[in-house]
N, C-alpha and C positions, 0 to 999 in steps of 0.2 A: 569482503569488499566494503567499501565506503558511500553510503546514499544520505541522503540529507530526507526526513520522515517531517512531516507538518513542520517546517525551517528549524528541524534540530541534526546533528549529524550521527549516524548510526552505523555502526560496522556490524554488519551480517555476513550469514553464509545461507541467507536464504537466496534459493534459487529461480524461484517464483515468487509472482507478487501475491499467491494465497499460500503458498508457503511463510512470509513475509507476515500476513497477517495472522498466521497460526503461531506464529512466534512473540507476537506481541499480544496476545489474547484476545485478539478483533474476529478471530473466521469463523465466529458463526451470529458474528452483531450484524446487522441492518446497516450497512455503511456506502458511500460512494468510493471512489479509488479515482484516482490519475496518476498516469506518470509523465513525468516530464511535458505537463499542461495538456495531457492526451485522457481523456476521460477512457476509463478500460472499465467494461460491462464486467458483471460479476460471472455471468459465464465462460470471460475469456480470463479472466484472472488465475487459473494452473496453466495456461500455457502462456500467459505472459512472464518470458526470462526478463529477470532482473541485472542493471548491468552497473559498474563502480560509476560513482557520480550522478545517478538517476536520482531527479529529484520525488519524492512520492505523496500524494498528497492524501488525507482517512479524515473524510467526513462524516459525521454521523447526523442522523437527524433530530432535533430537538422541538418540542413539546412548549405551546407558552405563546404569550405575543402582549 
C-alpha cells in the first residue's frame, strides 16, 4: 500500500502502525506517532491497522533550545 511518512510517499506492507515503525528502524526509539492528524498513544500502535493513503506522522524528541 501507498502512505505518505513525515510528507514523503512510502509503499509498505506493513500492517500496523508498530509494525510500520519496526520497518523503518524507529520501534524501540522514544517517538510520537499520528495518523492521519489523530495522535495514536504508543500502546495502541500494534492494533492500529494501517490503510493505503494514511498520512503518518514520527516525531521524535530533541534535546537543545
Amino acid at each position: 500500500m501507498k502512505i505518505i511518512v513525515n510528507g514523503e510517499a512510502l509503499e509498505t506492507g506493513a500492517p500496523t502502525l508498530a509494525a510500520l515503525l519496526d520497518d523503518l528502524g524507529k520501534g524501540a526509539a522514544k517517538v510520537a506517532t499520528s495518523v492521519n492528524e489523530a495522535f495514536v498513544p504508543k500502546h495502541q500502535r500494534t492494533d492500529h491497522s494501517l490503510h493505503d493513503g494514511d498520512r503518518v506522522e514520527i516525531v521524535a524528541p530533541r534535546q537543545g533550545g
